[in-house]
Each structure stands twice: as structure tokens, then as C-alpha cells.
C-alpha positions in Angstrom: 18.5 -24.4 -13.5 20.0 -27.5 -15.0 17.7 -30.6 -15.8 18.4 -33.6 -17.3 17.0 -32.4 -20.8 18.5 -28.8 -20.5 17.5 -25.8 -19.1 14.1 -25.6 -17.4 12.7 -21.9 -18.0 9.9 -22.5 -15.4 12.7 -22.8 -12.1 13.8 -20.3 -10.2 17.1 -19.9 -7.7 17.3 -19.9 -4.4 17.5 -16.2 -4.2 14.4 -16.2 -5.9 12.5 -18.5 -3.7 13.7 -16.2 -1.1 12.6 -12.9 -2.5 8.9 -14.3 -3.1 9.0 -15.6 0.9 10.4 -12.0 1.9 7.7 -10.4 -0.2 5.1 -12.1 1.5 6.2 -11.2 5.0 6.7 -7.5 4.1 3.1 -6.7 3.1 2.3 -8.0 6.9 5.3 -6.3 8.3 4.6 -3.2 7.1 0.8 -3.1 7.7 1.4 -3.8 11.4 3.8 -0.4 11.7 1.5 1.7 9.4 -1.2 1.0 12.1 1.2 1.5 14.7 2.8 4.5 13.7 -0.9 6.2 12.9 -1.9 5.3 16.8 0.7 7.1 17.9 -0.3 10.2 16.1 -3.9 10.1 16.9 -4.0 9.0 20.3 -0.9 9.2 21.6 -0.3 5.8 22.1 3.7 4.8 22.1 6.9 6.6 20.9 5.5 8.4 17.4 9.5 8.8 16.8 10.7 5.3 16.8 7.8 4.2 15.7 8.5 6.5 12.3 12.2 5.4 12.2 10.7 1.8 11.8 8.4 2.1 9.4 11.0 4.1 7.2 13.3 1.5 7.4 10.8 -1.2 6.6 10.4 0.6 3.1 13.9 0.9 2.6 14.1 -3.5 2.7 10.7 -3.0 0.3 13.6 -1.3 -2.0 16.0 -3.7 -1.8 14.1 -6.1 -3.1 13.1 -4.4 -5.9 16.3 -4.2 -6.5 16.8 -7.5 -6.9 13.8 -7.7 -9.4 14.5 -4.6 -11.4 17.5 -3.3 -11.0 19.5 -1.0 -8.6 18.4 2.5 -10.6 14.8 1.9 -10.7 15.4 0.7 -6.6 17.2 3.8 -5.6 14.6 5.8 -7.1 11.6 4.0 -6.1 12.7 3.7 -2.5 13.3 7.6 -2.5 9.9 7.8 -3.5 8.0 5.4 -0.5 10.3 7.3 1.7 9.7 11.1 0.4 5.7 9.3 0.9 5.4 8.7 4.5 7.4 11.7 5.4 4.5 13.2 4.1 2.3 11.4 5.7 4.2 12.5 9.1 3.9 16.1 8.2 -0.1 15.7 6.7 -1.0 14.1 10.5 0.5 17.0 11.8 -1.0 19.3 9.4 -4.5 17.7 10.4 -3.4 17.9 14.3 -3.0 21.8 14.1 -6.2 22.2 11.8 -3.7 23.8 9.6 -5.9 23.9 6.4 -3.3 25.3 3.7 -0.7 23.0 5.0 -2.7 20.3 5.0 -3.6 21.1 1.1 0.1 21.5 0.5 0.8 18.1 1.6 -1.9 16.4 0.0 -0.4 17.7 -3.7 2.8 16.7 -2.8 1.5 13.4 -2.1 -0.4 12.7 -5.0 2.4 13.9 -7.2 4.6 11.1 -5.1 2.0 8.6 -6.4 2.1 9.8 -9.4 5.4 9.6 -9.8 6.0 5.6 -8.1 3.3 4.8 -10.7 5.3 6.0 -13.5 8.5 4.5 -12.3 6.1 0.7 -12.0 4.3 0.9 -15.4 7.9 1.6 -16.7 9.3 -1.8 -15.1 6.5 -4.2 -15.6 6.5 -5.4 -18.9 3.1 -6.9 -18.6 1.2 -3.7 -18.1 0.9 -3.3 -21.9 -0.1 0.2 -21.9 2.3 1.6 -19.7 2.3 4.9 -17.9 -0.2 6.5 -20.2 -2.5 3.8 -18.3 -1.2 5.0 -15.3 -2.0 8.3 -15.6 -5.6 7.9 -16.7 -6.5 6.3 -13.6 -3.9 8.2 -11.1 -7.6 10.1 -10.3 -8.7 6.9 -8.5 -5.9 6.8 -6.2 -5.6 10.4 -5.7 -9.3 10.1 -4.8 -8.6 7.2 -2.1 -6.1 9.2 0.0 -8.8 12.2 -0.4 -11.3 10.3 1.2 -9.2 9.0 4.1 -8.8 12.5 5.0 -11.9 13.3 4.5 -13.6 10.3 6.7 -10.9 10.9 9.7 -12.0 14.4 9.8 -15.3 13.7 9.7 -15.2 10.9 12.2 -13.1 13.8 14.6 -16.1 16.2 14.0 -19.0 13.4 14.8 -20.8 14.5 11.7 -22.7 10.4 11.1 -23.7 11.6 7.9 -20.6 12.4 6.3 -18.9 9.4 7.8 -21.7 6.9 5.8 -22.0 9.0 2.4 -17.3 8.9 2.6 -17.7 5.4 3.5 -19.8 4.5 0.4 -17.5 6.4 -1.9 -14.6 4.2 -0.6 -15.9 1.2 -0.9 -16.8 2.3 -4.8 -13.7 3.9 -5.1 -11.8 0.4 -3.7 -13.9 -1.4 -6.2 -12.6 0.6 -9.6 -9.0 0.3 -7.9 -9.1 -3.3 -8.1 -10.6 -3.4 -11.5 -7.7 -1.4 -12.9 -4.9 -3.4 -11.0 -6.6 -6.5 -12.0 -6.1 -4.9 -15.8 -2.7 -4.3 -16.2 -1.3 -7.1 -14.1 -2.5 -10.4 -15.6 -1.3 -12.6 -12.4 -3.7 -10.5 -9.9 -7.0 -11.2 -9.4 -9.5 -8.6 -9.6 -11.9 -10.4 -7.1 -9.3 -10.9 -4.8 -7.7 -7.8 -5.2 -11.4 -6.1 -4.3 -12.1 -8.3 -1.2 -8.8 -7.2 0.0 -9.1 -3.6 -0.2 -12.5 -3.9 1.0 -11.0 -5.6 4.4 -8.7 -3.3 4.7 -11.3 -0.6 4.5 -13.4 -2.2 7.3 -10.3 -2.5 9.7 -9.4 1.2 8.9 -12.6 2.0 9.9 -13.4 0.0 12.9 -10.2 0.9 14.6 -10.6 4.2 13.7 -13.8 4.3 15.8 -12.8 1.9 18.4 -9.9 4.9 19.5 -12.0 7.3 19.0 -14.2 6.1 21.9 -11.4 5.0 23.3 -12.1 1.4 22.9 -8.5 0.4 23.4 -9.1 -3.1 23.9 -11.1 -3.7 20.9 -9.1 -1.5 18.7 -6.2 -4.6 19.9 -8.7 -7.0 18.4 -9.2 -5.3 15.5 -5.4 -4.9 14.8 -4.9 -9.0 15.4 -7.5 -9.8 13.1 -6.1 -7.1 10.3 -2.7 -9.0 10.8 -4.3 -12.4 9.9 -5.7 -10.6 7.0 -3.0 -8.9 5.9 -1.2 -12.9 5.2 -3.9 -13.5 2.3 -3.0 -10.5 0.8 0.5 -11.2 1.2 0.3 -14.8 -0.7 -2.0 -13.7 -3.4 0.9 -10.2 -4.2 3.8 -13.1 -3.7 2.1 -15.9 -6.2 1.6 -13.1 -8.6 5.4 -12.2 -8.1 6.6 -15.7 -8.6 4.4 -15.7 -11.7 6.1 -12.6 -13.0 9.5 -14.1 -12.4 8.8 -17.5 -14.0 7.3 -15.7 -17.1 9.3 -12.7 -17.7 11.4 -13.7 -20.2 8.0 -14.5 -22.8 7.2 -11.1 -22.9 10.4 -9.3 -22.0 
């Protein structure tokens, strides 16, 4: 943008602006049909196929934007890869549904090497995450663990055993907490305490709706919904001010 004294590296376009808005409304948009499309599954609650058809195309706009930030290549790719992600998630509910144990274990690798594999693509396009994928990789066992112990806890919720639901409840919220520590390292404009407390809500929704349709609290399980919603907006601001910072400072370390 043209000032009076030259170009001002610290303004952005239009387009820009727009992008960090859109950003924000995504996380929201997309927690609300994750929720939804996971309600259907487990109790049967609305049309699971539309309900997938939306939550795939919501990542597909998540790719576009990307695109916009990092190029149509890395876009195409990464938008394969959130796509190829909650197919599997389709097929792992299923899996889970049917108590089909091998499946289920089939699934689970194929999802972690999809994580895996977006994290790769990331630490490749962020210039700011100094040491790249090889960072990545060291701490891939944190998020493979995460999406272990979701499993695990559903199950276990399913089965009524109290014990195993508070001894995989601890281990998330300690897994949640060395998440945010590594996030918080290799992106300088996200806050570690932040990033913690908002993992933390999320795991406290999870698990409150979980149980509330279990018991077949429906009503509640609304409640709960609404007030991850509200949530989900903090998060939202705090991932689009750290985008907006990345834009504005890209060039320094590009």
C-alpha cells in the first residue's frame, strides 16, 4: 500500500483483511459441523449423509484460503489431505459402530499417516517454524497420541468402565498440555497459554456432550454445543491475530 513517504510494509490489502475475517469464522464454522456430523453417528440424531457432504465442503473453503496464503500446489495438496482425513474419520465411526477391531486399527494408521503427512506439508510453508519437518516429526507422537485417546475414552465411556474414563481423561489433558507447548514453539505469534486453555475447553465440551448423549441428555448436550460455539470465537481470534501477524511479517524472514 501507498503512503505518503512510500510503501508501508506493515499494511495489508483488502483481500487480506478478508482472508484473516474468513479465517476466524471457519474455525467456528467447522467446529459446529464436526459436532454435528459426530451426533449423527453416535446417536442417530439428523441426516449423517448431508451432514458429511457439509463438513467436506467446509474443508474444501479451509483450502482455498490457503491458497491464497501459500500458493495453489501446496492448497490442492493440503485440501486432499483434510478431505482423505474425515473420510477416515467416517469409516473409523463405523469401524467402532460394528466393533470391527482390525478395521478400526487399519483406520487409525491411515489417519496418523494423514497427520503426518499435513504436518509435513505446514512445517514446509511456514517459514517461521525454524526447524521444519524434522520438528514435526519428533512430536507427530503427541498428536498421534491425542486421536488414540479419543478412541480410547469414547469406547470406554460406551463400556461404563469410570475408571478408564478418569485415568484417559488425565492423559488428555497432559497430552493437550505438551501440544500447546510445541505449537506455541514453532509458531512465534501463538500463545502457548492460550493455545493450552483452548485445547483444554475443547476437551471439557468433548467430554460433557459425550456424556450428556450418552444418557440421553439431549437438552443439555444443546447447552453444551452453544456454549462450545461461543468458545470456539476466542479461538478463532487468537488463530486469525496470529495469521495477520504472519502476513504483516513474512517478508523479514522469508
Amino acid at each position: 500500500m501507498e503512503t505518503g513517504r512510500g510503501f508501508n510494509e506493515q499494511c495489508i490489502t483488502f483481500s487480506q483483511m478478508n482472508l484473516i475475517t474468513n479465517s476466524r469464522q471457519i474455525w467456528r464454522t467447522i467446529t459446529a459441523w464436526s459436532r454435528a456430523y459426530l451426533i449423527s453417528r453416535y446417536a442417530g440424531v439428523g441426516t449423517k449423509e448431508a451432514l458429511f457432504a457439509k463438513l467436506y465442503d467446509e474443508f474444501s473453503h479451509y483450502g482455498e484460503m490457503l491458497r491464497l496464503i501459500f500458493g495453489a500446489e501446496f492448497a490442492e495438496n493440503f485440501t486432499w489431505l483434510l478431505n482423505e482425513y474425515i473420510i477416515a474419520l467416517r469409516e473409523l465411526v463405523t469401524a467402532q459402530q460394528e466393533e470391527n477391531q482390525e478395521e478400526v486399527a487399519r483406520t487409525l494408521e491411515r489417519m496418523y499417516r494423514n497427520a503426518a503427512e499435513r504436518a509435513r506439508l505446514l512445517a514446509q510453508a511456514n517459514p517461521f517454524w525454524d526447524d521444519g519437518a524434522d520438528a514435526i516429526e519428533a512430536h507427530m507422537p503427541l498428536f498421534y497420541r491425542w486421536i488414540e485417546l479419543i478412541t480410547l475414552l469414547i469406547t470406554a465411556q460406551i463400556e461404563g468402565n469410570v475408571d478408564a474414563v478418569n485415568e484417559i481423561t488425565r492423559l488428555l489433558y497432559a497430552n493437550a498440555e505438551e501440544i500447546a507447548l510445541f505449537l506455541a514453539s514453532i509458531n512465534p505469534f501463538w500463545d502457548e497459554t492460550e493455545l493450552r486453555n483452548s485445547l483444554f475447553r475443547h476437551l471439557r465440551d468433548m467430554i460433557e456432550e459425550s456424556t450428556s448423549l450418552l444418557t440421553g441428555e439431549y437438552d443439555r448436550s444443546i447447552d453444551i454445543m452453544a456454549y462450545a460455539m461461543r468458545r470456539s470465537e476466542s479461538t478463532g481470534n487468537h488463530l486469525a491475530l496470529g495469521l495477520y501477524r504472519f502476513i504483516t511479517n513474512i517478508e523479514n524472514v522469508a
